[in-house]
DRENMARTOR-17624 format. One record per residue: residue in three letters; y, x, z of N, C-alpha, C in turn. Coordinates in steps of 0.2 Angstrom, whole numbers, plus 5000, padded with zeros to 4 digits. Example, Ala and Ser with C-alpha at 12.3 -4.5 7.8 and 13.67 -1.06 7.14 Angstrom:
2
ALA497250665039497850625039498450665039/SER498950645035499550685036500050645039/
//
This chain:
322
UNK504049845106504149895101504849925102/UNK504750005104505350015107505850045102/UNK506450065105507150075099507550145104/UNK508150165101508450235105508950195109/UNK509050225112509950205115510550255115/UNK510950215115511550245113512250235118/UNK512150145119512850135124512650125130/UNK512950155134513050165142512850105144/UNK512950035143512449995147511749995143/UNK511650025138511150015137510350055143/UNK510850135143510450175148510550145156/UNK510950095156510950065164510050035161/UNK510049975158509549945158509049955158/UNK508950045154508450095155508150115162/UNK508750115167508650145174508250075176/UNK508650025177508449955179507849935176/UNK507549955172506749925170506249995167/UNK506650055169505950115170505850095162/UNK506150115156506050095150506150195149/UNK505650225144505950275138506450315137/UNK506850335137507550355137507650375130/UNK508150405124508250425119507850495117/UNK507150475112507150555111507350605106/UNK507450675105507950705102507350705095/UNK508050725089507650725083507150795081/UNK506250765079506150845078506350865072/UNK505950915073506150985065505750945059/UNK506250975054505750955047505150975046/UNK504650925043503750965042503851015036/UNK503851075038503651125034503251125028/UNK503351125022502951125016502851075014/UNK503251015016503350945013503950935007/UNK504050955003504650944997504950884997/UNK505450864994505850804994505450754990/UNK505550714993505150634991505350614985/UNK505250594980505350544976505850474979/UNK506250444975506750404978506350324977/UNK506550314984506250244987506450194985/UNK506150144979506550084976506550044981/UNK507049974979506949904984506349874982/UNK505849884987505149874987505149794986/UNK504549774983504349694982504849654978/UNK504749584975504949554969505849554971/UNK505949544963506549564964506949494965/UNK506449444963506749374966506549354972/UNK506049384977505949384985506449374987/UNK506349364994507149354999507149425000/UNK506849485002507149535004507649564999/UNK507749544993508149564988508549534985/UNK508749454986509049404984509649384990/UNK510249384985510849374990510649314994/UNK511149294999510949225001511449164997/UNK510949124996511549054993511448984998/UNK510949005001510948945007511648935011/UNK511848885014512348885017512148905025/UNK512448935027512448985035513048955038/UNK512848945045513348915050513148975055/UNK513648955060513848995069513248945072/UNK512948955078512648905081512448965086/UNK511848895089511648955098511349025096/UNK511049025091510549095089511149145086/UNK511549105085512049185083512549205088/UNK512549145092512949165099512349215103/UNK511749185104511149215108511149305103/UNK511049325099511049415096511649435099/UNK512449385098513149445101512949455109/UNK512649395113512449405117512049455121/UNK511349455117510949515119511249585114/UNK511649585113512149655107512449665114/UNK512849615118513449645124512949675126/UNK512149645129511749685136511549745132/UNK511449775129510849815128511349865122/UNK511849845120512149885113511749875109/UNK511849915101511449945096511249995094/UNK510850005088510650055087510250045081/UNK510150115078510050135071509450185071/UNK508750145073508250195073508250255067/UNK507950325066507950365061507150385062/UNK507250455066506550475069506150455073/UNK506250395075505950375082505950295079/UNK505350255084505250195082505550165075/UNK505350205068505450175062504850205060/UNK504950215052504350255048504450325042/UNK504350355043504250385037503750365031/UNK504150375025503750365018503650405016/UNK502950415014502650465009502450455005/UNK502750484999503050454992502450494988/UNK501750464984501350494982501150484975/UNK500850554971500650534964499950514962/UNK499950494957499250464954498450494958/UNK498750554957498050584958498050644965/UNK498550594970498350614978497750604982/UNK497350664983496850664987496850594993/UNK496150564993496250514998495950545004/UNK495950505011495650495016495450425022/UNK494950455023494750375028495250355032/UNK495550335033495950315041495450265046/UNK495250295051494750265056495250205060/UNK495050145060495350085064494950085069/UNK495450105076495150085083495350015083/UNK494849975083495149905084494449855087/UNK494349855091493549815091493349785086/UNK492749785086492749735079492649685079/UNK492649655072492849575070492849595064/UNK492949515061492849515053493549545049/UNK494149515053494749565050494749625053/UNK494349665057494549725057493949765051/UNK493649725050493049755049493349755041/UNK493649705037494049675030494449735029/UNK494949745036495349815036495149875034/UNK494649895040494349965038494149995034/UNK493949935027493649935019494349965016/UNK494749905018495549945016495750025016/UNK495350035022495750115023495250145021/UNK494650135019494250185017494550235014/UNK495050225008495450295003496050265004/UNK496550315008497150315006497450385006/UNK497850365001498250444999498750465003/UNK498450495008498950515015499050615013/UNK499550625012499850695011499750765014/UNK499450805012499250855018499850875022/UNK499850885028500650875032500850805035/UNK500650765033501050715034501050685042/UNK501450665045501550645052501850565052/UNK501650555056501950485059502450485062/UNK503050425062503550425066503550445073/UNK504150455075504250485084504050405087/UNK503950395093503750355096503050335097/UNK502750265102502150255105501950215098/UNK502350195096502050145088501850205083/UNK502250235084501750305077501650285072/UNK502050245068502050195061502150275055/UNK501750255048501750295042501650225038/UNK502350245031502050215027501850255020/UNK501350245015501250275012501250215005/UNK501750255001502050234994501850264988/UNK501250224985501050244977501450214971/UNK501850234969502250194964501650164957/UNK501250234955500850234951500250174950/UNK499950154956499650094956500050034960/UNK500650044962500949984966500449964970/UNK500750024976500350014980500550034986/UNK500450014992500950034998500450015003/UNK500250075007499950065014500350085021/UNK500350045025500950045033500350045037/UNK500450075043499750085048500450105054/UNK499950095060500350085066499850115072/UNK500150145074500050215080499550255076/UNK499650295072499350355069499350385073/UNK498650445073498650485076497850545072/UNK497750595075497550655071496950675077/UNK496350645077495850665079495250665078/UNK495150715075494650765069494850735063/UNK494950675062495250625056495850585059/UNK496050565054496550505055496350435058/UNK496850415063496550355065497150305067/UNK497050235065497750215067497450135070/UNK498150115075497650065078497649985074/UNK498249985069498049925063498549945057/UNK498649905053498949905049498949865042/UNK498949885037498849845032498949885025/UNK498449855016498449875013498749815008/UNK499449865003500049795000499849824993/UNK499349794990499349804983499849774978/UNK500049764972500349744968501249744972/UNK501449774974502149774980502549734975/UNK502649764969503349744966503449684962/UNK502649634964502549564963502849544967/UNK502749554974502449514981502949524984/UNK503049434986503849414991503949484996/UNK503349504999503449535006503249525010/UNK502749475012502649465020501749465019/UNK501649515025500949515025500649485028/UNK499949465022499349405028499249405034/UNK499249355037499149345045498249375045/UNK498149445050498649445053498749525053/UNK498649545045498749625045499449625044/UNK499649705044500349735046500549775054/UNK501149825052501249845057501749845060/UNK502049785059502449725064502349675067/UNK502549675072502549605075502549525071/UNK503049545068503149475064502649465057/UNK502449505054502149535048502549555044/UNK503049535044503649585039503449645038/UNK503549675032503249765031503849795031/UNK503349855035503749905037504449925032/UNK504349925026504649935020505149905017/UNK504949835019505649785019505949795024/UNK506649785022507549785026507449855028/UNK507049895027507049975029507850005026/UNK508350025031508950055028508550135024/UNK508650125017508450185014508850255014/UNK508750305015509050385011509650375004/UNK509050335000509650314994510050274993/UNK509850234999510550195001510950195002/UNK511050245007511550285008512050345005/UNK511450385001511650424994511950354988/UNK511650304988512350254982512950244986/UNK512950234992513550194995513450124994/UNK512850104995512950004994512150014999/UNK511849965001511449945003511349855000/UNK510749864994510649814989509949764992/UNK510049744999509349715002509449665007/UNK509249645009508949615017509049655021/UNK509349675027509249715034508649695039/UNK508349735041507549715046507849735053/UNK507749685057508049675061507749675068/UNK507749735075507349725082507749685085/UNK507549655091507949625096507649625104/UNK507949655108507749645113507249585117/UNK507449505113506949455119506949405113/UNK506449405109506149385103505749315109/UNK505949245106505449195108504849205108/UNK504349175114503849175116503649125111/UNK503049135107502549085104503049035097/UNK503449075095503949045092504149065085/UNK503949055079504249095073504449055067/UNK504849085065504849045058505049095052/UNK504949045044504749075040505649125038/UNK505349195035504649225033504249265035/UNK504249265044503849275048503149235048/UNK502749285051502149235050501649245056/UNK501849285063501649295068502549295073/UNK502149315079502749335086502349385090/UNK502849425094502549455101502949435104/UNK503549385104504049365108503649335116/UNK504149355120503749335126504449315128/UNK505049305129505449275132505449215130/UNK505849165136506249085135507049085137/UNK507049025135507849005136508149025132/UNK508849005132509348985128509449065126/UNK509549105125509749185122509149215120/UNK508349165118507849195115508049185107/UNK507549215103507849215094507049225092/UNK506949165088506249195086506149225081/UNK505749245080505549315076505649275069/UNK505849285062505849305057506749265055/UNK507149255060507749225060508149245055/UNK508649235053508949265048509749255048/UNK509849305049510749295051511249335045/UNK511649305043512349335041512949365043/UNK513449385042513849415045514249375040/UNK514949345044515349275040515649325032/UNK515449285029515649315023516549315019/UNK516749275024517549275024517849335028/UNK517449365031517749425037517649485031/UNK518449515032518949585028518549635033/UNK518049655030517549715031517949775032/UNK518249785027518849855025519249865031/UNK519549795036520049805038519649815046/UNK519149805046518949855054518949875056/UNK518949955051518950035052518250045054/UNK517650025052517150035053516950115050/UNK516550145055516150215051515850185044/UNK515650245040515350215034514750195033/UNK514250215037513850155038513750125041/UNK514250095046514350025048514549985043/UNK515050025039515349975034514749945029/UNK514449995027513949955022513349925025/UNK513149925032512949865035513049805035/UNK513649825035514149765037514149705029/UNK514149755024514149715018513549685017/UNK512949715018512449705015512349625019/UNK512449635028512549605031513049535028/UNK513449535025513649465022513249455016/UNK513049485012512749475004511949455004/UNK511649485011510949485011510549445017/UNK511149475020510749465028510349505032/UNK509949525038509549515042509349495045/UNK508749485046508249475048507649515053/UNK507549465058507149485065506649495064/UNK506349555062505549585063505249595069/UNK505549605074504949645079505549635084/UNK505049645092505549655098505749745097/UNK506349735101506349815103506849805109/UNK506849875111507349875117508149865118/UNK508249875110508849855111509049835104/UNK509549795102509649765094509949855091/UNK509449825087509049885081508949865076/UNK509349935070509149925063508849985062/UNK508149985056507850025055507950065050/UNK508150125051508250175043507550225044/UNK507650245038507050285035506950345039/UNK506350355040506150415044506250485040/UNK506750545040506950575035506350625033/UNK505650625038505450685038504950715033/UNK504850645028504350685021504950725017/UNK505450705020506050765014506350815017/UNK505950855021506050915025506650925026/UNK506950865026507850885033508050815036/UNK508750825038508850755044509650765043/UNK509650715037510450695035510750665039/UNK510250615043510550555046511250575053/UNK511150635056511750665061512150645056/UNK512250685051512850695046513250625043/UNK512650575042512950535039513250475042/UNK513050485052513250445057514150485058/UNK514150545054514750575056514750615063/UNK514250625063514150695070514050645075/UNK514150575075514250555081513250505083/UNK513250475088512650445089512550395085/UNK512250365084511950275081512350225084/UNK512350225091512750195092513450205093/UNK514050235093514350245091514550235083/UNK514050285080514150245071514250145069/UNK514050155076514150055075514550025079/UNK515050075085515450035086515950015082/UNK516149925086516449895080516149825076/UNK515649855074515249805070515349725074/UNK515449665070515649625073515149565073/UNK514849575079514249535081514449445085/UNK515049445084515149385085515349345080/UNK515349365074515549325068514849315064/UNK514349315067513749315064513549235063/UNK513349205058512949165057512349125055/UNK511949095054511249055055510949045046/UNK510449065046510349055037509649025038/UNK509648955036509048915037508548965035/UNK507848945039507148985037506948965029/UNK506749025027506449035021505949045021/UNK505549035014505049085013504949145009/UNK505549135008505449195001505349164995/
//
């Protein structure tokens, strides 16, 4: 699952493995008005919303991310492999969404799921080959995430999952719906629009990594696509902190570095999915017909916006469940 690049060794390793290259942001969809504002989805005693009080040490799996942070750099998906939210009212027309999935008894469970969702006239999927939508009903607490959408004669997507009651529910979706790898939803650790607009970031961070263990997870994950070994693998649903004694103020960090960086000690991230290169997920701007995010990186790239960020003072937060 792929991510943007930003630093120079990053686009080496792009030459060296024929990977994607960075794609430019599109135009806003016309006739889409601004969204309704994205609350911190799921129970508010969940782990995506609950500071950490576990005790967190340094160890191999915090050495293994500064690690893979030197090969690959960071980044800060926007339009491109993250999601757009489609913030919807009570009485939004539905549609089928067709699952190309073979069949089986869970695709067959799913496809009852998609029979009616209330997808937006206009509405688009994210940039990239994942094609992730989520679609957000406040009014029935309801949240549908689907993965490679796409627009032929109807809508079709190649899985996903249907999250009823959201602002009960820890957050992690049943094995084996969802449109992450790990089952994390798409909606949690999401860097939101108004997050940004408060100046705090009040959550969990969701977390890509270049070389997620092969066959290996733990809780609050509850699958893997990891496919690497050895000492510098991290298995999917990890949970790291940023040492909570480190003067964030004093590193001269961009402004949203800095309040990664906070959220990073008070909440943590965590590894949802591989990607090309270590990657946090922000909101895809485009059901609010513009694209803050240049602006709010300070004119400069994603990564850039993060250099600085200090990936070696990172430490280990035993597994949970939520």
């Amino acid at each position: 699952m792929a991510a943007g690049f930003g630093a120079f060794i990053a686009a080496g390793l792009v030459a060296l493995l024929g990977l994607p290259g960075r794609l430019s942001d599109p135009p806003p969809v016309a006739g889409i008005s601004q969204a309704p504002a994205l609350d911190r989805p799921f129970s508010s005693t969940g782990f995506w919303n609950s500071p950490i009080r576990a005790q967190a040490t340094p160890g191999a799996l915090s050495r293994a991310l500064a690690k893979q942070e030197h090969l690959t750099g960071a980044w800060i998906n926007t339009t491109n492999y993250s999601a757009p939210v489609f913030v919807v009212p009570a009485k939004q027309d539905t549609v089928r969404v067709q699952i190309d999935h073979p069949p089986s008894p869970n695709r067959d469970a799913l496809q009852r799921e998609m029979a009616t969702v209330p997808i937006p006239a206009g509405a688009r999927p994210g940039g990239g080959t994942d094609a992730r939508m989520v679609v957000w009903q406040p009014s029935t607490d309801t949240m549908w995430e689907l993965w490679r959408m796409r627009r032929r004669g109807g809508w079709h997507a190649g899985w996903g999952a249907k999250i009823s009651g959201v602002s009960r529910l820890r957050g992690v979706n049943p094995f084996p719906f969802g449109a992450t790898a790990s089952g994390l939803p798409l909606a949690g650790g999401l860097i939101t629009m108004d997050d940004i607009r408060s100046g705090s970031i009040e959550h969990v961070l969701a977390l890509g990594i270049p070389a997620p263990r092969a066959g290996v997870f733990v809780a609050p994950a509850n699958r893997t696509d990891g496919r690497f070994t050895g000492p510098n693998s991290i298995p999917e649903g990890t949970r790291f902190r940023l040492d909570p004694t480190l003067d964030v103020k004093s590193l001269g960090l961009s402004r949203v570095a800095t309040m990664i960086a906070r959220a990073a000690q008070r909440y943590g991230m965590v590894v949802r999915d591989g990607s090309e290169v270590v990657t946090f997920y922000a909101q895809d701007p485009t059901p609010t017909g513009s694209n803050p995010w240049l602006t709010w990186f300070g004119g400069k790239s994603a990564a850039r916006a993060l250099a600085g960020f200090p990936w070696d003072r990172l430490q280990v937060v035993p597994p949970t469940a939520g």
